[in-house]
C-alpha positions in Angstrom: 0.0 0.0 0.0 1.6 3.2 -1.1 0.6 5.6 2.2 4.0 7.6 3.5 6.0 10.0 1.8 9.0 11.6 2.1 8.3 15.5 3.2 10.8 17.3 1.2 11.0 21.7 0.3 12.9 23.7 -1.8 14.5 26.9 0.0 17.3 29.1 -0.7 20.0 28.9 1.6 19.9 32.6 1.6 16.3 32.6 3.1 16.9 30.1 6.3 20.4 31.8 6.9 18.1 35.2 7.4 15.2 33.1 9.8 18.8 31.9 11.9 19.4 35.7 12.3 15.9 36.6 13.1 15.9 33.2 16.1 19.3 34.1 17.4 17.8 37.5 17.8 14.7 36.2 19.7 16.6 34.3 21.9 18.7 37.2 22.7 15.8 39.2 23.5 14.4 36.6 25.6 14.8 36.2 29.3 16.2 33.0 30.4 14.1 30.2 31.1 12.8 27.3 28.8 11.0 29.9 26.0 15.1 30.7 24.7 16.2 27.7 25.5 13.5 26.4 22.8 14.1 29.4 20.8 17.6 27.7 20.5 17.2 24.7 19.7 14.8 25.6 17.0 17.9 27.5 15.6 19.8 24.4 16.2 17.2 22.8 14.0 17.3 25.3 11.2 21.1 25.1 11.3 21.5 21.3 11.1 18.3 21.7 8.5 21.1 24.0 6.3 23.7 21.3 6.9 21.8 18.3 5.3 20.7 20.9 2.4 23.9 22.2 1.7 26.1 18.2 2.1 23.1 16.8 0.0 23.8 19.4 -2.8 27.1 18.4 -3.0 26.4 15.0 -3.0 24.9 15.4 -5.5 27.0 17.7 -7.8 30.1 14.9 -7.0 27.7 11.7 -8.5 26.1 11.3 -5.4 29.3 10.3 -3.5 30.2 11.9 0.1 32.9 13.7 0.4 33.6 17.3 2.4 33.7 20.6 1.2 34.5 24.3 2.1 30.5 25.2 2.0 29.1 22.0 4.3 32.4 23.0 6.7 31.0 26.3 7.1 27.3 25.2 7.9 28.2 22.5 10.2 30.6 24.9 12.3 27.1 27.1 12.4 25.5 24.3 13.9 28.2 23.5 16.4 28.2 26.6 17.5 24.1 26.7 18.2 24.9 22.9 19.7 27.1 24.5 22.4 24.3 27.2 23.2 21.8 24.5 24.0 23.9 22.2 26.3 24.8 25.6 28.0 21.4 26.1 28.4 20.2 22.4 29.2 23.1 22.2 31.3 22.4 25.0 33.7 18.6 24.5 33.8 18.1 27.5 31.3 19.4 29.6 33.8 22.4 30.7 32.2 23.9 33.7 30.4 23.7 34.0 26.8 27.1 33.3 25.5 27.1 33.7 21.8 30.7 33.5 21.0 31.9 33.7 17.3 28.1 33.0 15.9 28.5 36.4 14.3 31.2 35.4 12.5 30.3 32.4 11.4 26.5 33.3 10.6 28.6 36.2 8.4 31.1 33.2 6.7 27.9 31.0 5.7 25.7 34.5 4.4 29.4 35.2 2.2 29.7 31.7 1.1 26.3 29.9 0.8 23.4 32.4 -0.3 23.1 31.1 -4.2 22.5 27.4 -2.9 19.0 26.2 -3.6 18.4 23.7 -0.9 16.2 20.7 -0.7 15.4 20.5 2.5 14.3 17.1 4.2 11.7 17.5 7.2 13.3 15.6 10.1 10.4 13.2 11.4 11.9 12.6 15.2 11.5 16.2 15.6 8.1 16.8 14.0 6.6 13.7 15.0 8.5 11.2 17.8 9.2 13.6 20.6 12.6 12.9 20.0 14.9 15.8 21.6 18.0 16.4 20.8 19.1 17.4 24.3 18.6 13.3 24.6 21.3 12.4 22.3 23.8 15.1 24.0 23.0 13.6 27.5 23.6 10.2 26.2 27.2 11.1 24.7 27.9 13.0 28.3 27.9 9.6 29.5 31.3 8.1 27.9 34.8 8.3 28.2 37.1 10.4 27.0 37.9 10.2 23.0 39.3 11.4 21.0 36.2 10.4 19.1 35.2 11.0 15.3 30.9 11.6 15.0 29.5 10.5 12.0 26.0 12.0 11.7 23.2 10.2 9.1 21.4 13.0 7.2 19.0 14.1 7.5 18.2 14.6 11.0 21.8 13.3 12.1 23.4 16.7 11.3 21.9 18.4 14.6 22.1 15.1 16.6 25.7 14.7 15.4 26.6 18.0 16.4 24.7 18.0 20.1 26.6 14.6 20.8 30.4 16.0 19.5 29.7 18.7 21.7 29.2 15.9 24.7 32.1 14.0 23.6 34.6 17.3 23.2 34.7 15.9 19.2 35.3 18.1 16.5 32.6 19.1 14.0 31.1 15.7 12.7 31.2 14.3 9.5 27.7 13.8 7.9 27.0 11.0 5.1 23.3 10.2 3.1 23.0 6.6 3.3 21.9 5.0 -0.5 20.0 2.1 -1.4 17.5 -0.1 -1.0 15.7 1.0 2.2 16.1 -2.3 3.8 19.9 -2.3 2.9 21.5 0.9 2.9 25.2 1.4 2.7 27.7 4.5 2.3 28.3 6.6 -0.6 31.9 7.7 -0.2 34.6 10.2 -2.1 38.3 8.6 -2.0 38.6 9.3 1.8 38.5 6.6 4.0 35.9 6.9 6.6 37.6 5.5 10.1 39.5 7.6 12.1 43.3 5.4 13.2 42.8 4.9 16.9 39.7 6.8 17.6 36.1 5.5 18.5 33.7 6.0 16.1 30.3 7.6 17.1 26.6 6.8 14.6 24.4 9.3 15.4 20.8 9.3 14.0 16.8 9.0 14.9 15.4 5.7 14.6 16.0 2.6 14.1 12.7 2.0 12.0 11.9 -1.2 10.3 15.1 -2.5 9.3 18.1 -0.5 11.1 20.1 -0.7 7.7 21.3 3.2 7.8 23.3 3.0 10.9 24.6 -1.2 9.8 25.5 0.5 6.4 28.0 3.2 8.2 29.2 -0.2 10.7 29.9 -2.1 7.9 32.0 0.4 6.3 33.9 0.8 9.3 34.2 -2.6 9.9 35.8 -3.2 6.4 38.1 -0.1 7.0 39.6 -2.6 10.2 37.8 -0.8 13.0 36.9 -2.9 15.6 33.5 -3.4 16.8 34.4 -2.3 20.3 35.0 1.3 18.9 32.0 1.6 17.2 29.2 3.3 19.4 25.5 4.0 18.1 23.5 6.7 18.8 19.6 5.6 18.1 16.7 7.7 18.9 14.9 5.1 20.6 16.4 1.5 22.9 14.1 -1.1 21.0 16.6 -2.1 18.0 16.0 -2.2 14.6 12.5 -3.6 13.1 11.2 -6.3 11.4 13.2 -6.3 8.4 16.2 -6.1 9.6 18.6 -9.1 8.2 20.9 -11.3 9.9 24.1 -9.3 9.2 22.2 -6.1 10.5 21.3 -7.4 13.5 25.0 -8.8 14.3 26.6 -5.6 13.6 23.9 -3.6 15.8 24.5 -6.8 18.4 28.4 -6.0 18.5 28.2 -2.3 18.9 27.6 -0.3 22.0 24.2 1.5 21.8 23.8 4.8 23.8 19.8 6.2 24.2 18.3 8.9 26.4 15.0 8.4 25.4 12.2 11.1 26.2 10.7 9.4 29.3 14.2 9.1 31.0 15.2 13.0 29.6 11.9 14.7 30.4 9.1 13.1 31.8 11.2 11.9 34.8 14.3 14.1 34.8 16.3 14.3 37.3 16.0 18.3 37.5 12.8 19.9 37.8 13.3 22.6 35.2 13.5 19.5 32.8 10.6 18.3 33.4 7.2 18.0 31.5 4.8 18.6 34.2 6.7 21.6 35.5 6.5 23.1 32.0 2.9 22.7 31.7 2.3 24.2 35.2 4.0 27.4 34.2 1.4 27.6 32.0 -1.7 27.0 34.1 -0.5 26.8 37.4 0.0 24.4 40.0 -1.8 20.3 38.9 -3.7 18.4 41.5 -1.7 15.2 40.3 1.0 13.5 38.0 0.7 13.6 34.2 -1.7 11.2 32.8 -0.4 9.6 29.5 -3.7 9.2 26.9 -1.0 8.2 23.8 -2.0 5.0 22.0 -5.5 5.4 22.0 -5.9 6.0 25.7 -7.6 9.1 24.9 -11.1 7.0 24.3 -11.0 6.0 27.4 -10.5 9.8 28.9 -13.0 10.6 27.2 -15.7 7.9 28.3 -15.6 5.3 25.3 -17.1 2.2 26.3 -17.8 -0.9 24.7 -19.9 0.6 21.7 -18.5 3.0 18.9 -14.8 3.0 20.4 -12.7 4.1 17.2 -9.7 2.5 16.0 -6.2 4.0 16.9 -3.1 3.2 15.9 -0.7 3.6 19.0 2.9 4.2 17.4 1.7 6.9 14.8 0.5 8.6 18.0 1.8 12.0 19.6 2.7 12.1 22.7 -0.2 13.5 24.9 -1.2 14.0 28.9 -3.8 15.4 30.6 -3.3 17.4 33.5 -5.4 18.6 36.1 -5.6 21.3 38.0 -8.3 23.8 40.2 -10.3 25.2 37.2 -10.2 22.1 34.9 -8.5 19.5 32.4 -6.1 20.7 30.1 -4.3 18.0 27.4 -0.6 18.6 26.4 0.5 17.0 23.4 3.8 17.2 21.4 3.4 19.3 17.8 7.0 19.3 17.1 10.2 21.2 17.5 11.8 24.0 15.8 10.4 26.6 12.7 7.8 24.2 10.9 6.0 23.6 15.0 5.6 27.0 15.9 3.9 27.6 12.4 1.4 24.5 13.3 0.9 26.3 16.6 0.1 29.7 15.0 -2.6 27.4 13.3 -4.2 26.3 16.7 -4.2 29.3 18.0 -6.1 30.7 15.3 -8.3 27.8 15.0 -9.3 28.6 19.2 -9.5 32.2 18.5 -12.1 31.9 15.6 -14.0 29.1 18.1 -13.3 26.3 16.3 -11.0 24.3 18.7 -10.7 24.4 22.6 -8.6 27.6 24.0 -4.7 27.4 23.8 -2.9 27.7 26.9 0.5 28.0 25.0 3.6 26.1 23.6 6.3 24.5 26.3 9.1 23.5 24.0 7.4 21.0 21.3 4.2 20.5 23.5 1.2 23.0 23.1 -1.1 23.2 25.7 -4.9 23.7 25.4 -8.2 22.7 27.7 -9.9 19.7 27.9 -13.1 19.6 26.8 -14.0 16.0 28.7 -18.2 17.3 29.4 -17.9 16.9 25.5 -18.6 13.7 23.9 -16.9 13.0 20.5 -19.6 12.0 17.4 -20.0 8.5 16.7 -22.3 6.5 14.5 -25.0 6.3 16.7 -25.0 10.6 17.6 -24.7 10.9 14.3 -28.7 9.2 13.9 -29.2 12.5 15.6 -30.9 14.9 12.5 -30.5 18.2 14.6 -26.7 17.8 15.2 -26.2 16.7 11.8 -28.2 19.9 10.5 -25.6 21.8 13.0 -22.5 19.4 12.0 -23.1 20.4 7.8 -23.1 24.5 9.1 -20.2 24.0 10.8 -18.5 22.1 8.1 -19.2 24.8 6.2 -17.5 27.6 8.5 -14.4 25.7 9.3 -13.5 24.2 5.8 -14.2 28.3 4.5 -12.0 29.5 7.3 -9.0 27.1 6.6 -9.2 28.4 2.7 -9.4 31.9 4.0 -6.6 31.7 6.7 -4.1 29.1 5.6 -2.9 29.4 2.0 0.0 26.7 1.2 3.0 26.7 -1.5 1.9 25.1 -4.9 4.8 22.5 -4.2 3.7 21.7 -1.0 1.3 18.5 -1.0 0.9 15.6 -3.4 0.5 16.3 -7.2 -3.0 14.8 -8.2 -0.9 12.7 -10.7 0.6 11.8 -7.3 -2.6 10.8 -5.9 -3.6 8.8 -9.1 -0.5 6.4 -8.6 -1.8 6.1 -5.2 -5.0 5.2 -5.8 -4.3 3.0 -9.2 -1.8 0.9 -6.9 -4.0 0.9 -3.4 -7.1 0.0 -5.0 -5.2 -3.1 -7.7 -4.2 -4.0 -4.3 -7.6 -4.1 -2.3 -9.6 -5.1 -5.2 -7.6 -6.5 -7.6 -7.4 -5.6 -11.5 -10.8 -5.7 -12.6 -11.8 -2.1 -11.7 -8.6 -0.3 -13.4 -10.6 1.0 -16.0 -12.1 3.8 -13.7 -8.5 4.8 -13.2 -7.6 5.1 -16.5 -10.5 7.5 -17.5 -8.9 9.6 -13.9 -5.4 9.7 -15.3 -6.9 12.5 -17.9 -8.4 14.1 -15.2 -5.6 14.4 -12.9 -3.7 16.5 -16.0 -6.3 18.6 -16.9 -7.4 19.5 -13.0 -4.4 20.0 -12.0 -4.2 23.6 -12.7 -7.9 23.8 -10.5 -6.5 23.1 -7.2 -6.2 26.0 -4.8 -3.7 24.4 -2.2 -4.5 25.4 1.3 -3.8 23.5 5.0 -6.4 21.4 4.8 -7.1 19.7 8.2 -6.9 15.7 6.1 -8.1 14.3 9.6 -12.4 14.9 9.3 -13.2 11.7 11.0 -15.7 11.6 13.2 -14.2 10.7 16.3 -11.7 14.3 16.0 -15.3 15.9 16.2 -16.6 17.1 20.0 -20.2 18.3 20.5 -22.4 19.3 23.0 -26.0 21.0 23.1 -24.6 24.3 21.8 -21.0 23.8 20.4 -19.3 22.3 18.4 -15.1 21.5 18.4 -12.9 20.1 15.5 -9.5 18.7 17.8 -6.8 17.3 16.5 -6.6 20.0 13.4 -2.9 21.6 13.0 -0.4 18.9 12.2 -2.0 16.2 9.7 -1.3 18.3 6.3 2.3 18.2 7.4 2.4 14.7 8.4 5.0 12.0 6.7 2.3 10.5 4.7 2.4 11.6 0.7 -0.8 13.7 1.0 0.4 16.7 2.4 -1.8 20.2 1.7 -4.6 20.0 -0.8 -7.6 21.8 -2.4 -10.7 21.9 0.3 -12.4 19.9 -1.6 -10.3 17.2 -0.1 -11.5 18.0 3.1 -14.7 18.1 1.5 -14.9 14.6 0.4 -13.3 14.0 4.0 -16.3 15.3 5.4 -18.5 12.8 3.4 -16.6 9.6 3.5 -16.5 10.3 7.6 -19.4 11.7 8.8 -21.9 9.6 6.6 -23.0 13.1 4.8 -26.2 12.1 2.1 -26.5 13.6 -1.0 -28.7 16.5 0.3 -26.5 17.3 2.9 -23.3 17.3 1.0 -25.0 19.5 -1.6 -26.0 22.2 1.4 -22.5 21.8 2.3 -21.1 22.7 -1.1 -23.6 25.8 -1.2 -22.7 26.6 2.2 -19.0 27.2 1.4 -19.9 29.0 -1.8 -21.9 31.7 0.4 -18.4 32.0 2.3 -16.3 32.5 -1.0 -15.1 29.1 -0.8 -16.0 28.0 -4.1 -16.1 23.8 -4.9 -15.2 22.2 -7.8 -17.1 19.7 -8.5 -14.9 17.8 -10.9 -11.7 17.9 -8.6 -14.6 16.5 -5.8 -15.4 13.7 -8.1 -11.7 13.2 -8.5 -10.6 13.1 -4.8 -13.3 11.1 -3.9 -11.7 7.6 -4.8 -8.2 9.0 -4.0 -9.2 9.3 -0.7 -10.9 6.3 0.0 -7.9 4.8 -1.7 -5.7 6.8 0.6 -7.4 5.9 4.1 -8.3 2.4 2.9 -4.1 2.0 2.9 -3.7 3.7 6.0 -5.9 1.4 7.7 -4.5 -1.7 6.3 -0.9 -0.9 7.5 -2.4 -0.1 10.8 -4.0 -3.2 10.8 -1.2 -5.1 10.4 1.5 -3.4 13.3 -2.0 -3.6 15.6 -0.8 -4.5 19.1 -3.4 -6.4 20.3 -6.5 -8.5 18.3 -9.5 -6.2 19.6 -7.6 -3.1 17.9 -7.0 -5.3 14.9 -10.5 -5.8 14.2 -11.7 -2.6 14.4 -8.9 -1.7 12.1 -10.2 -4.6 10.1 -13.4 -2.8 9.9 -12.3 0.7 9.2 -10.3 -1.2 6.2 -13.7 -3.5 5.2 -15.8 0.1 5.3 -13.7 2.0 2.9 -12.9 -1.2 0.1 -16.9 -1.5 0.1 -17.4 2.2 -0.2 -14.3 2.5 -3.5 -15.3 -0.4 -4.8 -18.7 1.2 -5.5 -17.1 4.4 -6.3 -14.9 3.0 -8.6 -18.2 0.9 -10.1 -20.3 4.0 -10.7 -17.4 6.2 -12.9 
């Protein structure tokens, strides 16, 4: 099932060097405490961002073969330099003066040598989606012994992880490399420089493992065939568990051998040893002092917060989860949940908080350093099938549709580049649907493949929320909430933003709209100068379906337990019925 993509923007290394000038100056107008200290880290984000931009450009000007040059030198001695910032401030509990050393300098060196780069910039997905924090990888690396040591960071993420960890290990700047391949076998791409390092150990730094661990056994292997030995090899993971189920035998023996070094996010955060470091304290200074611990809701424990019994519990699929807790205190519940780190999270927040301002989500309490903040609403009751038999709500639910869809095309424009082509989508849907239902309906794609050029030039790209299902939705006698609305057009699956119509056809395929009601729907946003078109709705419509039916199927098959399995099963049955007939009827 074709489902994740692979988030990728074009920017001008000219452009982020000016948003690192425009954070450093934040963070030097900020008092300390954790607001700068997240301040820098998102500029340690930005910088490792131009790293992986910059190395990748050259990799591929030299026949996609690593080597160093004068131009990713100068970006990675940036990001070293925004590295040493945040341990200073990790280190001292944000407490610290601002030292900012020779940043002018070498902010000046990258803005002399690196403005006519056109970057394509890779979104890291620990940091947008895993809670993964780079002050983890620097406390892991605090750790070890004395080197000297040589870091080898995996791009793309491995840049800013690389340099937090050589700061730890008193390393010079790291050496970043983009492992090639088959994703289940990755190996190094190299100039004619040999990679080890004669008598030093030999630090991996990256996110991950995921499925098959090959990334990190690709830069092993290499070392291993340059004669180091496997007792100067150390990995830095972003999680303990190992690599995943396609890892092969060889993998698995070379991550066996090597020493693997993790501060994960419970350890680092959630229980730190220092107060300032930890979640709960963060989330009181934003709504005082809590009645008890944190409550973790990830992995679907939010139904239960929210008083799912036996009868219309939706599906969830834990790992894809955020982080999230619900904290109590004097006037209420209040639910944190991780949106990200660095530039792309405070944009998503900007979102909420313009989604609670208009009414349209519960009121945001703030952002504590990759979690935002904002009430619970637990008197609420999410929509199900059987509210949804209810025909006054569902008279509200199609008005309300109406506002919010108009008010993301109003409020959040998106870059023509930034989503998934509808040629895109086509491929998607032609391969999901030969896959759920065989060849014998192919046809209806075909006649779609003329549609996806000639619509193409219809779509009016915009945030869309690409999450309508009925279970996001909370309603009471008077109001009604969309949660969960700011990060799913910037998830790491290929849809990305898209023509409201797409949220649209959402709408329909999730909320069981008829006919008559997706026609007063369609009217509805015309009246609020959100105009519909009709053939890009009758386009979407079985790319969708195709979209979520692979979705669920994945879901369904990394479900933890059977009773989540089968109604994953049923979410999957549900949408092959409903493009099977779609597909039928064109």
């Amino acid at each position: 099932m074709l489902v994740y993509g692979d988030t990728t923007r074009r920017e001008p290394a000219a452009r982020k060097l000016a948003r690192l000038r425009g954070q450093l100056a934040d963070a030097r107008a900020s008092p300390a405490g954790l607001g700068r200290h997240s301040l820098l880290v998102d500029a340690l984000i930005e910088a490792g961002e131009l790293v992986q931009g910059v190395a990748d450009a050259r990799f591929r000007a030299a026949g996609k073969r690593d080597a160093t040059s004068p131009e990713t030198d100068a970006a990675m001695a940036l990001t070293m330099a925004f590295a040493k910032l945040c341990t200073q401030s990790w280190e001292a509990a944000f407490a610290h003066e601002l030292q900012q050393g020779s940043l002018e300098d070498l902010l000046a060196a990258c803005e002399a040598r690196l403005p006519s780069i056109e970057l394509e910039v890779k979104q890291p997905e620990g940091y947008a989606f895993y809670a993964l924090y780079p002050e983890g990888h620097f406390a892991a690396a605090k750790r070890l012994r004395a080197g000297p040591w040589h870091v080898i960071g995996l791009r793309s993420i491995g840049t800013s992880l690389a340099a937090m960890a050589a700061v730890a290990l008193d390393a010079p700047a790291p050496l970043t490399l983009r492992p090639v391949g088959h994703p289940f076998d990755r190996r190094v791409s190299l100039g004619d420089t040999p990679l080890a390092r004669p008598a030093a150990h030999h630090a991996i730094v990256d996110e991950g493992p995921g499925l098959s661990g090959s990334s990190m056994a690709g830069v092993m292997r290499q070392l291993r065939d340059e004669g180091v030995p496997a007792d100067r090899v150390h990995l830095f993971p972003g999680h303990a568990n190992g690599p995943g189920v396609q890892a092969n035998d060889e993998t698995r023996a070379l991550w066996t051998q090597a020493s693997v070094h993790v501060v994960e996010f419970d350890e680092l955060i959630l229980r730190a040893d220092h107060p300032a470091h930890r979640l709960q304290g963060w989330v009181e200074a934003l709504v005082g002092p809590l009645q008890a611990p944190l409550a973790e809701i990830t992995g679907g424990a939010w139904r239960r917060a929210h008083g799912h019994g036996h009868g219309d519990v939706p599906p969830a699929h834990p790992w894809q989860e955020r982080r999230k807790f619900l904290a109590h205190n004097s006037g209420g519940a209040w639910l944190a949940k991780f949106i990200g780190l660095g530039h792309a999270a405070r944009q998503r927040f900007g979102c909420a908080k313009r989604l609670a301002e208009a009414g349209f989500s519960p009121f945001v309490a703030g952002l504590c350093h990759g979690f935002m903040v904002e009430q619970w609403h637990g008197e609420m009751a999410p929509l199900s099938p059987t509210r949804l038999q209810c025909a006054e709500l569902r008279a509200r639910l199609v008005e309300r549709l109406a506002d919010y869809i108009a008010f993301r095309a109003h409020s959040f424009p998106a870059a023509e580049d930034n989503g998934a082509s509808l040629r895109a989508l086509h491929e998607m849907g032609l391969h999901n649907s030969a896959e759920a239902l065989g060849n014998g309906l192919a046809g209806a794609w075909d006649r779609l493949q003329g549609q996806a050029e000639r619509l193409q030039g219809r779509v009016h790209r915009v945030k869309t929320d690409n999450r309508m299902h009925a279970w996001e939705w909370l309603a009471d006698d008077s109001r009604i909430f969309k949660t969960d609305a700011v990060d799913h057009h910037a998830g790491h699956d290929l849809i990305g933003c898209q023509d409201p119509a797409w949220d649209v056809v959402g709408a329909q395929a999730e909320l069981g709209l008829t006919a008559e009601e997706l026609s007063r729907l369609v009217d509805g946003l015309s009246r609020r100068g959100c105009r519909i078109d009709a053939e890009l709705l009758g386009f979407y419509t079985p790319a969708y379906l195709a979209f979520q039916l692979g979705h669920y199927r994945l879901a369904a098959q990394d479900a933890p337990e059977p009773v989540e399995q089968r109604r994953l099963e049923a979410q999957c049955e549900r949408y092959t019925q409903a493009l099977r007939q779609q597909l039928a009827s064109s």
